[in-house]
C-alpha positions as CSV (number, residue, x, y, z in Angstrom):
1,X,15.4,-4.4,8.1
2,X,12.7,-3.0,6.0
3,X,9.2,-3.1,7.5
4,X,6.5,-4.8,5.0
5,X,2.3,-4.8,5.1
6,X,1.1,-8.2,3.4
7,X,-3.0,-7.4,3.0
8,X,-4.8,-10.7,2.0
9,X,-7.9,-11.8,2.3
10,X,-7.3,-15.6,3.2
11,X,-4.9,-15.8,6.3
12,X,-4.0,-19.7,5.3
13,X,-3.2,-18.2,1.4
14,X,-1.2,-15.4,3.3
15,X,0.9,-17.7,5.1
16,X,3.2,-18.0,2.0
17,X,3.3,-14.2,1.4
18,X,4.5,-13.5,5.3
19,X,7.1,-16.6,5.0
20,X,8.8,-15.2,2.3
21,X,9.0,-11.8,3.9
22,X,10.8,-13.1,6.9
23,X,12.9,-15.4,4.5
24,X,14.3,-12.2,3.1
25,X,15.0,-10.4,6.2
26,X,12.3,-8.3,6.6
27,X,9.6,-8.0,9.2
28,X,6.0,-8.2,8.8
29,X,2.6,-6.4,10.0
30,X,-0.4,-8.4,8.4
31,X,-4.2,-7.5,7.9
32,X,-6.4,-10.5,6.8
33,X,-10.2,-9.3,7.2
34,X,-10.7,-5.4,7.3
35,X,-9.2,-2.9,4.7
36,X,-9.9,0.4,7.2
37,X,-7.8,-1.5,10.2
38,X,-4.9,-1.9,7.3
39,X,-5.3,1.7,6.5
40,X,-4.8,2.5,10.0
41,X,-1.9,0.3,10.8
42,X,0.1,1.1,8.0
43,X,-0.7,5.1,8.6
44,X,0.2,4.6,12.3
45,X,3.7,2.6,11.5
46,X,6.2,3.5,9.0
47,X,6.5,0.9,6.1
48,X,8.6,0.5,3.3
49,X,6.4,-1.7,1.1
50,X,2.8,-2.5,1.1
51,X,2.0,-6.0,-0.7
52,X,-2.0,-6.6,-1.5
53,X,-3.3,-9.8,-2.6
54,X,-5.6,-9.6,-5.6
55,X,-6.8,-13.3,-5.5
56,X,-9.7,-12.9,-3.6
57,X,-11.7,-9.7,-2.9
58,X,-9.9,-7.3,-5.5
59,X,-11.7,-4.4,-5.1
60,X,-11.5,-4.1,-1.3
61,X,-7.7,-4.1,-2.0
62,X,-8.4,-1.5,-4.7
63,X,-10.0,0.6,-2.2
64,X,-7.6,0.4,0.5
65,X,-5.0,1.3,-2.0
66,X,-6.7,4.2,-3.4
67,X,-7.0,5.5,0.0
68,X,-3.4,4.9,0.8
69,X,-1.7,6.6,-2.2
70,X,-4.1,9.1,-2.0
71,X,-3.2,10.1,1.5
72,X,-0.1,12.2,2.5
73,X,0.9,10.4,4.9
74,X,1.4,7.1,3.0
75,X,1.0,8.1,-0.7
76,X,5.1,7.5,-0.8
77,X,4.9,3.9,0.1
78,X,5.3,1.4,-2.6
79,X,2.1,-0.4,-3.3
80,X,2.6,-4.1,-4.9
81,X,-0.4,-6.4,-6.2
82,X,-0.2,-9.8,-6.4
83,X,-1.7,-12.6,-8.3
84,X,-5.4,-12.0,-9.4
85,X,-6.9,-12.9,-12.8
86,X,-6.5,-10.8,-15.7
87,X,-10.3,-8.8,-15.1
88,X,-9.0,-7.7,-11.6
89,X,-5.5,-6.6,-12.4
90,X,-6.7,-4.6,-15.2
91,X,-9.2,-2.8,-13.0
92,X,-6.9,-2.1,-10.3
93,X,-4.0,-1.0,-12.4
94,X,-6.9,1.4,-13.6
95,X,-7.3,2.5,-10.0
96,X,-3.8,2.6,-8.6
97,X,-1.4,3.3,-11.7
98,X,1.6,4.1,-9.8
99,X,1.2,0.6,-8.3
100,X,3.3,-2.7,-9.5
101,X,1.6,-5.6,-10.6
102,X,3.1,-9.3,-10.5
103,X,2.9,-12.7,-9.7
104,X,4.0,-14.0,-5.9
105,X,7.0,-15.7,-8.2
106,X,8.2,-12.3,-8.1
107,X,7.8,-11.0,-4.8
108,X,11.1,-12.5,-3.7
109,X,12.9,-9.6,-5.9
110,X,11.5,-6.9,-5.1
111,X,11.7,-7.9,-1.2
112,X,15.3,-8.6,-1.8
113,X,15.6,-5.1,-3.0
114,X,14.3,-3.5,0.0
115,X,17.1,-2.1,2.8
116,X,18.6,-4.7,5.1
């Protein structure tokens, strides 16, 4: 069972992003308000994905993601963005290259994709 961070801004938008990761046999450690707390969570328990919402507040996930691929201890975890319009995913993708970019319709892949 792989161990995913959803970080979202909106805990009743998250809903559907920590559903889906269950759905897929996964387990799930969420962070809805504070970027720093996510930081910390995910550098204190090993993940295997990180997924950030872009649909609301965009550059605090920008920031949180710079922060964890630039540190040594989590800068190996897979970093996936979400939604967002076409202004914030080109500004983050500036920021976070390394990072994936899609839309939640294709979460469910890369989820299904991660180690039983």
């Amino acid at each position: 069972m792989a161990q995913v961070f959803v970080l979202h801004w909106k805990p009743d938008e998250a809903l559907p992003f920590l559903e889906l990761v269950r759905e897929c046999g996964h387990s799930c450690t969420y962070e809805f308000h504070d970027g720093g707390q996510a930081f910390r969570k995910i550098k204190a328990r090993p993940h295997h994905l990180i997924v950030i919402s872009l649909a609301h507040k965009p550059s605090h996930g920008r920031e949180t993601a710079k922060a964890l691929l630039e540190t040594k201890a989590t800068r190996d975890i897979p970093v996936v963005f979400v939604d967002g319009d076409a202004a914030a995913v080109e500004s983050v993708r500036k920021a976070c290259p390394q990072a994936r970019f899609i839309a939640f319709d294709g979460l469910r892949d890369i989820l299904k994709s991660l180690p039983a």
